[in-house]
C-alpha positions in Angstrom: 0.0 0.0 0.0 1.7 3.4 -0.7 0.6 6.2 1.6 -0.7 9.6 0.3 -1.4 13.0 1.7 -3.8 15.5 1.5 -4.3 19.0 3.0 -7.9 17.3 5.1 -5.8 15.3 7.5 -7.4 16.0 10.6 -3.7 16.7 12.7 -1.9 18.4 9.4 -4.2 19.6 7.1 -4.3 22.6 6.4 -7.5 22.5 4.6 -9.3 20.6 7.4 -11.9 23.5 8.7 -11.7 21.4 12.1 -8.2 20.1 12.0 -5.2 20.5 14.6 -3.2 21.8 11.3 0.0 21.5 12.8 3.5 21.9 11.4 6.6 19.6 11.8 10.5 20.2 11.1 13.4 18.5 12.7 15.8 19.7 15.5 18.2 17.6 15.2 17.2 13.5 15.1 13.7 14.7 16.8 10.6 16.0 15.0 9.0 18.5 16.5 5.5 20.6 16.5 4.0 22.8 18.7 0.2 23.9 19.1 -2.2 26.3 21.3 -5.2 24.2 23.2 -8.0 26.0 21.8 -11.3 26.1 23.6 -12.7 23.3 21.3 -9.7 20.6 22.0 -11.6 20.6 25.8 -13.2 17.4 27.4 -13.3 18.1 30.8 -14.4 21.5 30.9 -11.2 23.9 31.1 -8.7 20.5 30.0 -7.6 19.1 26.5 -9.1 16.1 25.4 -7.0 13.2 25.9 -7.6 11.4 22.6 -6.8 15.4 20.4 -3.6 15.0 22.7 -2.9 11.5 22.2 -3.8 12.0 18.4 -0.5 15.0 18.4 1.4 12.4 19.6 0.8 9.5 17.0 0.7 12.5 14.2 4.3 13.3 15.3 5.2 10.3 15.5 4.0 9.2 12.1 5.1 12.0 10.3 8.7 11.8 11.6 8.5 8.2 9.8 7.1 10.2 6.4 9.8 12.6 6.3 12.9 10.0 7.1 11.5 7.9 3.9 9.5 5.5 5.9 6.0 4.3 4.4 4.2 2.7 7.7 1.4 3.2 9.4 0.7 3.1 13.4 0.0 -0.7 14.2 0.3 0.3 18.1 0.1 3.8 20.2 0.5 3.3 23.7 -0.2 6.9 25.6 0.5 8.3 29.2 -0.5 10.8 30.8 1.4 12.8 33.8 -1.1 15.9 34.1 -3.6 18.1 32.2 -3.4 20.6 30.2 -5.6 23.5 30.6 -7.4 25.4 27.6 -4.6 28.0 26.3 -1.6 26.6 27.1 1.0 25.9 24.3 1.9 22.1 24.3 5.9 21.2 22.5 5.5 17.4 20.9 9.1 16.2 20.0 9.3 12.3 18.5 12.4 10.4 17.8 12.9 7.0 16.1 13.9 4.2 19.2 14.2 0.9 17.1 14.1 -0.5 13.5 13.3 -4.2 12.9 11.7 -4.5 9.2 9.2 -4.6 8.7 8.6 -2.9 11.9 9.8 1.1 13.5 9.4 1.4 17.0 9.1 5.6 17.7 7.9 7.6 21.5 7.3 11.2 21.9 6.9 13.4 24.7 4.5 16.2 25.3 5.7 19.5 27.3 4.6 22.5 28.6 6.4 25.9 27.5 7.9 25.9 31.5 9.0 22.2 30.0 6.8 20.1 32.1 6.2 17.0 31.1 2.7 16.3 30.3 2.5 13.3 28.3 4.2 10.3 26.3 3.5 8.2 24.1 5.5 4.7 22.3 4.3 3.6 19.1 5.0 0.3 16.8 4.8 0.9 13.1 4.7 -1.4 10.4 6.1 -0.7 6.6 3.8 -1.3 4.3 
């Protein structure tokens, strides 16, 4: 299966009226992206939904695999969470690659606060397609 994208991905796309639209580059081996909790990202009323969190992780993740050449998809996303994160707080997503065993790419990420509190992680098991 060879993967495409679009500008409607619900974490990326920039067309996506409802979407996260965030932006990746790389500082150094990590990927990175960065995004505002806005109002509508709540669950609990004042906190970020943990699945629009979770869902930055995995996107970060995954697209850290895109841009080093990989073509996989997430076969496994484990996610932890260490504290919430209130409505208007800027949330740092960095993602590095852990282990390679074709077909599979093992990959975590972490979630931090501006002050560089850690708020969440997340490992994930990819397989090539």
């Amino acid at each position: 299966m060879k993967l495409g994208m679009n500008d409607m991905c619900f974490a990326c796309g920039r067309e996506n009226p409802i979407g996260l639209k965030l932006s990746f580059g790389f500082d150094g081996d990590e990927y990175a992206t960065t995004f505002r909790v806005r109002p509508e990202y709540q669950g609990w009323t004042g906190i970020v939904h943990g699945g629009l969190l979770a869902t930055a992780l995995d996107e970060t993740m995954a697209r850290l695999l895109w841009a080093k050449g990989f073509n996989a998809i997430t076969a496994r996303l484990e996610a932890r969470f260490h504290q919430p994160v209130s409505v208007g707080e800027v949330v740092g997503i960095r993602a590095r690659i852990t282990r390679q065993r074709p077909p599979v790419v093992e990959t975590t990420a972490e979630a931090r606060l501006t002050d560089g509190t850690l708020v969440a992680e997340a490992k994930a098991v990819s397989m090539q397609t």
